[in-house]
C-alpha positions as CSV (number, residue, x, y, z in Angstrom):
1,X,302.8,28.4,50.5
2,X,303.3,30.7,47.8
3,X,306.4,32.6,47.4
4,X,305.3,35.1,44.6
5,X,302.1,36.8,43.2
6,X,301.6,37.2,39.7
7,X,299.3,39.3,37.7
8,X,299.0,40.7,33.9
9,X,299.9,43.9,33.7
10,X,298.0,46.4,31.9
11,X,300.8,46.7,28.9
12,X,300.2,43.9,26.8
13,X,303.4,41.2,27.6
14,X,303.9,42.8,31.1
15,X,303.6,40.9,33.7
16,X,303.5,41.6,37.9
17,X,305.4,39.9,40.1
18,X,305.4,40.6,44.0
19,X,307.4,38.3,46.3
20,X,305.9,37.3,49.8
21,X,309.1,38.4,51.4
22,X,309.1,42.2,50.2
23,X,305.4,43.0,48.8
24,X,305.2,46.8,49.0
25,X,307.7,45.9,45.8
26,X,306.6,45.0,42.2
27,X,308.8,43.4,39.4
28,X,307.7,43.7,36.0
29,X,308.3,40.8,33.7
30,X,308.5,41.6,30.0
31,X,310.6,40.5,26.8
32,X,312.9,42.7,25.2
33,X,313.2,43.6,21.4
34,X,315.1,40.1,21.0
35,X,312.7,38.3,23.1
36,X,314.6,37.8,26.1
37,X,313.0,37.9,29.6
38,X,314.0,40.8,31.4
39,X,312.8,42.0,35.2
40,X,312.2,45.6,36.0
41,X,311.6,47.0,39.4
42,X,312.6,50.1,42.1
43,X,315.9,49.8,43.5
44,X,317.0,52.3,46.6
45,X,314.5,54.6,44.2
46,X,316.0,53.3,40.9
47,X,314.1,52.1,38.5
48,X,316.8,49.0,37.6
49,X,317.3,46.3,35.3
50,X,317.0,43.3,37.9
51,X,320.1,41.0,38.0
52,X,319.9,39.3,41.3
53,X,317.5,38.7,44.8
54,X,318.9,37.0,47.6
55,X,316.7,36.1,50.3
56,X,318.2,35.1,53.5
57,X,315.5,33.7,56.5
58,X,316.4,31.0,59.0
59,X,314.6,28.5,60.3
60,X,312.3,28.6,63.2
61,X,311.6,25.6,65.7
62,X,307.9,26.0,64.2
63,X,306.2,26.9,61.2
64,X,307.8,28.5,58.4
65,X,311.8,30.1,58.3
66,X,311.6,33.6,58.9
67,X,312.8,36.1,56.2
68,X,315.6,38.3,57.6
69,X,316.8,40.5,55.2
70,X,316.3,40.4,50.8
71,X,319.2,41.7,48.9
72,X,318.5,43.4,45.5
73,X,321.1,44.0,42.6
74,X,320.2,45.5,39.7
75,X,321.5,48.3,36.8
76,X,320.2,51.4,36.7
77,X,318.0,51.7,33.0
78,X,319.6,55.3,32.2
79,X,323.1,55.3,33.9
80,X,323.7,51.3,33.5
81,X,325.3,51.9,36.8
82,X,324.7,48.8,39.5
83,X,322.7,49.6,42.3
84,X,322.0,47.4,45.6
85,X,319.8,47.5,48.5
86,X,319.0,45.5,51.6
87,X,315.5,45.1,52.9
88,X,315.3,44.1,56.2
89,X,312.4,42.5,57.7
């Protein structure tokens, strides 16, 4: 099982990430003017600086756990202030 999709974007050093549990959303992967790897994506319609993603899923008596909800945490790139969001599944 794979758990994320990855891809190279089309601005040289991007990259794509989209996660199995929420794939409508894309995180772009880059390095920032001191080379430090930094995560971008669309937070309750936010373009954020991504700090966190919590997944919660539970088991199932067969097969594979079940995602229930993914939390998102991030800071907004022109206000700096922190946004969250629950996706429910």
């Amino acid at each position: 099982m794979h758990s994320v999709k990855a891809e190279v974007g089309k601005v040289a050093g991007e990259y794509y990430l989209r996660l199995v549990a929420i794939p409508d959303r894309e995180v772009i992967m880059y390095l920032d003017e001191h080379g430090k790897p930094q995560a971008r994506m669309l937070i309750s319609g936010h373009l954020c600086n991504l700090a966190r993603i919590y997944v919660f899923a539970v088991d199932r008596w067969v097969g594979l756990p079940k995602v229930e909800y993914v939390d998102l945490t991030g800071f907004d790139v022109k206000t700096g202030q922190q946004i969250t969001e629950r996706v429910k599944q």
